[in-house]
Residue frames as qw, qx, qy, qz and C-alpha x, y, z in Angstrom:
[[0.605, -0.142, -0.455, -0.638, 57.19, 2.64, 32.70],
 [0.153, -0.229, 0.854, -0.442, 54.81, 0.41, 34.87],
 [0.570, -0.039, -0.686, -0.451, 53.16, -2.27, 34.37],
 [0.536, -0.144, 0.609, -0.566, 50.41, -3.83, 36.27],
 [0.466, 0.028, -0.785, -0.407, 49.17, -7.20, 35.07],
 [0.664, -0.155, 0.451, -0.576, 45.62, -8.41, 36.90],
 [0.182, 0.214, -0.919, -0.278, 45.47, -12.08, 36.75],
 [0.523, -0.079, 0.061, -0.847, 41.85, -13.54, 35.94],
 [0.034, -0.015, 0.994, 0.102, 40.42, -16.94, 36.14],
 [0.454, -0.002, -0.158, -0.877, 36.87, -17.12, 34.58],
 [0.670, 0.033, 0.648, -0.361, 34.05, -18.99, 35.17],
 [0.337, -0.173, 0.750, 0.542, 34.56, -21.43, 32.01],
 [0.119, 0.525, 0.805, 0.250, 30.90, -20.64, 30.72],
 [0.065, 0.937, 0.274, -0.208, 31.33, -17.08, 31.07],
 [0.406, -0.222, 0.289, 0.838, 34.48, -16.06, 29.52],
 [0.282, 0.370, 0.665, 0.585, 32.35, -14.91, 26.87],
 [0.274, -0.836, -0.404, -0.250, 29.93, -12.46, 28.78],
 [0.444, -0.821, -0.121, 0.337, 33.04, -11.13, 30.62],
 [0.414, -0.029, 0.360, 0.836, 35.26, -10.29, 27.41],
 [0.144, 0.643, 0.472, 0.587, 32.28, -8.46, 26.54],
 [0.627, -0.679, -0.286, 0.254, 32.18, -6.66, 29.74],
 [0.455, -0.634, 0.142, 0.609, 35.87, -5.43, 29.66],
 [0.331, 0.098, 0.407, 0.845, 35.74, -4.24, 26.13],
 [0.033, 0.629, 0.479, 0.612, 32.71, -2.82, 26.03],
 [0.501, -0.811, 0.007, -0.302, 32.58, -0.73, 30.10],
 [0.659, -0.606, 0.079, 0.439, 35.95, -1.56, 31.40],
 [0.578, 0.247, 0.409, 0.661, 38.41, -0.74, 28.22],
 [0.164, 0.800, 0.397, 0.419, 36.67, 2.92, 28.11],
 [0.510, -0.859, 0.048, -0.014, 36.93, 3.94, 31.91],
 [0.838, -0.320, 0.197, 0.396, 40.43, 2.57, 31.86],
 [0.644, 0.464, 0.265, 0.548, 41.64, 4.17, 28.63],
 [0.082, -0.913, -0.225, -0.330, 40.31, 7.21, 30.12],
 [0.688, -0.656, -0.119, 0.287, 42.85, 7.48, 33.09],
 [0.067, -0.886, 0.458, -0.031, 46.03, 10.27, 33.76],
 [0.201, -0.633, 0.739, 0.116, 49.25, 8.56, 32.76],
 [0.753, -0.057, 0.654, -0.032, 48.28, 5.30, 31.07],
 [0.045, 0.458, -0.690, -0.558, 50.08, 4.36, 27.98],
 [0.480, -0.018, -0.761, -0.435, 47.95, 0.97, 26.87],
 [0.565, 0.034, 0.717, -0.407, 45.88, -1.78, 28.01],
 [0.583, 0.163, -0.690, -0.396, 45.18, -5.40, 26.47],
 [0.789, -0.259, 0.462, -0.312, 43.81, -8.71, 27.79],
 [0.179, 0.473, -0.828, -0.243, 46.05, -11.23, 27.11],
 [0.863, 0.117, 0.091, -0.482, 43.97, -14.33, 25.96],
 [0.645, -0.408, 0.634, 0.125, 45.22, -17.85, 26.49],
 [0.379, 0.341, -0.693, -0.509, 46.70, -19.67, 23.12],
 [0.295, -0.170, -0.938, -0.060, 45.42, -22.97, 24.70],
 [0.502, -0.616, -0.403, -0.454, 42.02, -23.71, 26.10],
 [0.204, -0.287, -0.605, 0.715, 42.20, -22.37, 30.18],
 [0.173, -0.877, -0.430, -0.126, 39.84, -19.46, 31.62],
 [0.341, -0.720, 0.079, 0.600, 42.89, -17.60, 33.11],
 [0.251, 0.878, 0.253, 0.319, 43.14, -14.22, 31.20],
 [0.476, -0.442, -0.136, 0.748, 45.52, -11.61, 32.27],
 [0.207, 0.944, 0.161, 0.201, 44.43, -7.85, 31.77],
 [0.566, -0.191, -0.019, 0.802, 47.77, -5.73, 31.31],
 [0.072, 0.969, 0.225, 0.076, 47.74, -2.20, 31.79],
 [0.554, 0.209, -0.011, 0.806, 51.01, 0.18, 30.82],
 [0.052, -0.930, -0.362, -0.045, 51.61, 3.09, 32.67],
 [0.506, 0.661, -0.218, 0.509, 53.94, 6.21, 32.39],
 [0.060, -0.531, 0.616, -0.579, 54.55, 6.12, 36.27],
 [0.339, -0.393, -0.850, 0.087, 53.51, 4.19, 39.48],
 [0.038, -0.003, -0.208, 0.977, 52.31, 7.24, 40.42],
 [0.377, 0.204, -0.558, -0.710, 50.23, 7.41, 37.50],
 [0.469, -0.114, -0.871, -0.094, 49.16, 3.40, 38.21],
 [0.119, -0.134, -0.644, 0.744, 48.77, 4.37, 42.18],
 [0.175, 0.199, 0.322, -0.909, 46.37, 6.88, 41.60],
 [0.657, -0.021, -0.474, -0.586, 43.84, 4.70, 39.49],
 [0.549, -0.190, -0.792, 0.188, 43.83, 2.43, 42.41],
 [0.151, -0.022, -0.432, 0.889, 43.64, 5.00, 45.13],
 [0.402, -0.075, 0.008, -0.913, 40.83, 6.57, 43.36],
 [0.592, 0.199, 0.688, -0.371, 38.61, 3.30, 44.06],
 [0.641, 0.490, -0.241, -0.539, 38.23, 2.96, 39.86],
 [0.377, 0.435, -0.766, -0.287, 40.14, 0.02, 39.70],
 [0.249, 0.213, 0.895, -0.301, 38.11, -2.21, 42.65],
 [0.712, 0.323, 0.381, -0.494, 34.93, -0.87, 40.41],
 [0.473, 0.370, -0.609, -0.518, 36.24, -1.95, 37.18],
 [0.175, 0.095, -0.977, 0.070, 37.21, -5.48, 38.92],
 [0.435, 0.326, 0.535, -0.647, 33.41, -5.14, 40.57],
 [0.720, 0.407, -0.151, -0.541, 31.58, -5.26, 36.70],
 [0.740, 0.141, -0.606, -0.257, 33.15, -9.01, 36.25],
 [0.395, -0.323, 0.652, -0.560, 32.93, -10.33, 39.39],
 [0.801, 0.111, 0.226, -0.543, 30.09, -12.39, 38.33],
 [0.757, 0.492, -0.417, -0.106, 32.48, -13.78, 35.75],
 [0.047, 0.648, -0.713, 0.264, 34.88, -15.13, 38.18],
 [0.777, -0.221, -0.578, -0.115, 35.94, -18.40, 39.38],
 [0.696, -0.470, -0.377, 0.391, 37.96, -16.96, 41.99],
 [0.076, 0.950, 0.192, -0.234, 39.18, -13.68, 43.07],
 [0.601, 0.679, -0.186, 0.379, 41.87, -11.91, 40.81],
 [0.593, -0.583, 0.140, 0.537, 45.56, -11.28, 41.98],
 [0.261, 0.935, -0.238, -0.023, 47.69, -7.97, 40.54],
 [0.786, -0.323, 0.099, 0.518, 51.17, -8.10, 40.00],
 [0.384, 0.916, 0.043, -0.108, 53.49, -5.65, 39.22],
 [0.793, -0.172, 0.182, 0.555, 56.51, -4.33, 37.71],
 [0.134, -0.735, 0.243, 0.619, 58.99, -1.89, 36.26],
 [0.827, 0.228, 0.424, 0.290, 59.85, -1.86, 32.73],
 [0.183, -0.547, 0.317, 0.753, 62.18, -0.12, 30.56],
 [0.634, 0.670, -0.084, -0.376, 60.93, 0.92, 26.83],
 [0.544, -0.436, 0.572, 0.433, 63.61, -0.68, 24.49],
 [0.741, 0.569, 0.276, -0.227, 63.64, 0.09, 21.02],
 [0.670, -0.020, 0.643, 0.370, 64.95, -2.34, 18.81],
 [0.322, 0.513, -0.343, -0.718, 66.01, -0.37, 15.27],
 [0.783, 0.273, 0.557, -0.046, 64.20, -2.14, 12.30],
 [0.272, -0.469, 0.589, 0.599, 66.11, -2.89, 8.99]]
């Protein structure tokens, strides 16, 4: 599996107009993509504006080619406005691991 995790910092008086944003017109296009397993925005427990959208995919192939195709600079284009500065990806490998439940 691969995981990409985009890390956001919002303008503090838009968070609100850019969670609506990525659930309602980013969360669709994305869902919509070859090889992707999830996607969540991981909202802070304490008050900040940095957000981190995580997206799971079943290759980096898979991850590659939603970047390649130019979908992921428009997704990051529809909250632009929302930013305080510009986002930074990271990524990574991950292994599944399931834990039996008793």
């Amino acid at each position: 599996m691969y995981v990409r995790l985009t890390y956001c910092e919002f303008v503090p008086s838009r968070i609100k107009d850019a969670k609506g944003v990525y659930m309602e017109e980013i969360v669709p296009v994305v869902s919509s993509q070859k090889g992707l397993i999830d996607l969540m925005l991981l909202e802070p427990t304490e008050p900040s504006n940095e957000y981190i959208a995580v997206t799971l995919w079943k290759t980096k192939a898979d991850s590659d080619a939603y970047v390649f195709s130019g979908t992921f600079h428009r997704m990051v284009t529809k909250i632009e406005s929302f930013l305080a500065k510009p986002p930074f990806v990271k990524a990574y490998y991950a292994e599944k691991l399931l834990v039996p439940t008793l």
